[in-house]
C-alpha positions in Angstrom: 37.5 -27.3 -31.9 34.0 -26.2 -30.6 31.0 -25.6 -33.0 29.5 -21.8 -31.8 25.7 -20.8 -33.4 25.3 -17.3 -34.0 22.5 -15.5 -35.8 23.0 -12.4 -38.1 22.8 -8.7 -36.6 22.1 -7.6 -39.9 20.5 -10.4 -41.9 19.4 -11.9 -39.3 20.2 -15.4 -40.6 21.2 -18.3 -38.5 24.6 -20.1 -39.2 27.0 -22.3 -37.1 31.2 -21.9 -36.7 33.5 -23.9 -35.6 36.5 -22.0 -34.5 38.6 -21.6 -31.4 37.4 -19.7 -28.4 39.8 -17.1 -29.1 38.8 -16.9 -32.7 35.4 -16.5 -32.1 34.9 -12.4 -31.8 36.4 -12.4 -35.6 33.6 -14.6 -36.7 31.6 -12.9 -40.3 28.2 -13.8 -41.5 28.4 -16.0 -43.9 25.8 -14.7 -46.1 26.0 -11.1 -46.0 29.7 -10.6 -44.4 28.8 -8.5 -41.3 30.5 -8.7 -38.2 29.4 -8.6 -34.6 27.2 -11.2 -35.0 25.0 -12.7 -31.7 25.8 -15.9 -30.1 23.1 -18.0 -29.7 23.6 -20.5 -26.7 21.5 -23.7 -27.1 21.2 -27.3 -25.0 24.8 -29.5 -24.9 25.3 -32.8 -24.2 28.0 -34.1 -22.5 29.7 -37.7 -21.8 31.9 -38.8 -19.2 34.4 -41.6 -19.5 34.6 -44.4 -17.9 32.7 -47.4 -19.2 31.2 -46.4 -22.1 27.8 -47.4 -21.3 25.6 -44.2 -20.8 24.8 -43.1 -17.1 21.6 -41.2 -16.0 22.3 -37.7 -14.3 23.0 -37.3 -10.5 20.1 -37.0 -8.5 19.5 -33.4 -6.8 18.2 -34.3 -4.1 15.1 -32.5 -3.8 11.5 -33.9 -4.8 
């Protein structure tokens, strides 16, 4: 299940949620109960299988 940030509309506090991506428009502040509260998208990392060893990214090409 996926970890979503979102900071407080009304409190403005930040706090993290993990909860299925069609759960995730039911999602309360923790601290003060509100709803609607703003997804905050930050960096991810991700792994491919394979080896197990760690691969540096594709080239693009340019530079």
């Amino acid at each position: 299940m996926p970890t979503y940030e979102f900071v407080c509309t009304r409190c403005e506090k930040p706090f993290s949620v993990r909860t299925s991506i069609g759960e995730k428009d039911l999602v309360r502040c923790p601290h003060c109960d509100a709803g609607s509260p703003r997804q905050v998208f930050r960096s991810c990392n991700f792994m491919r299988g394979g080896s197990g060893g760690c691969e540096a990214p594709p080239r693009s090409g340019f530079g």
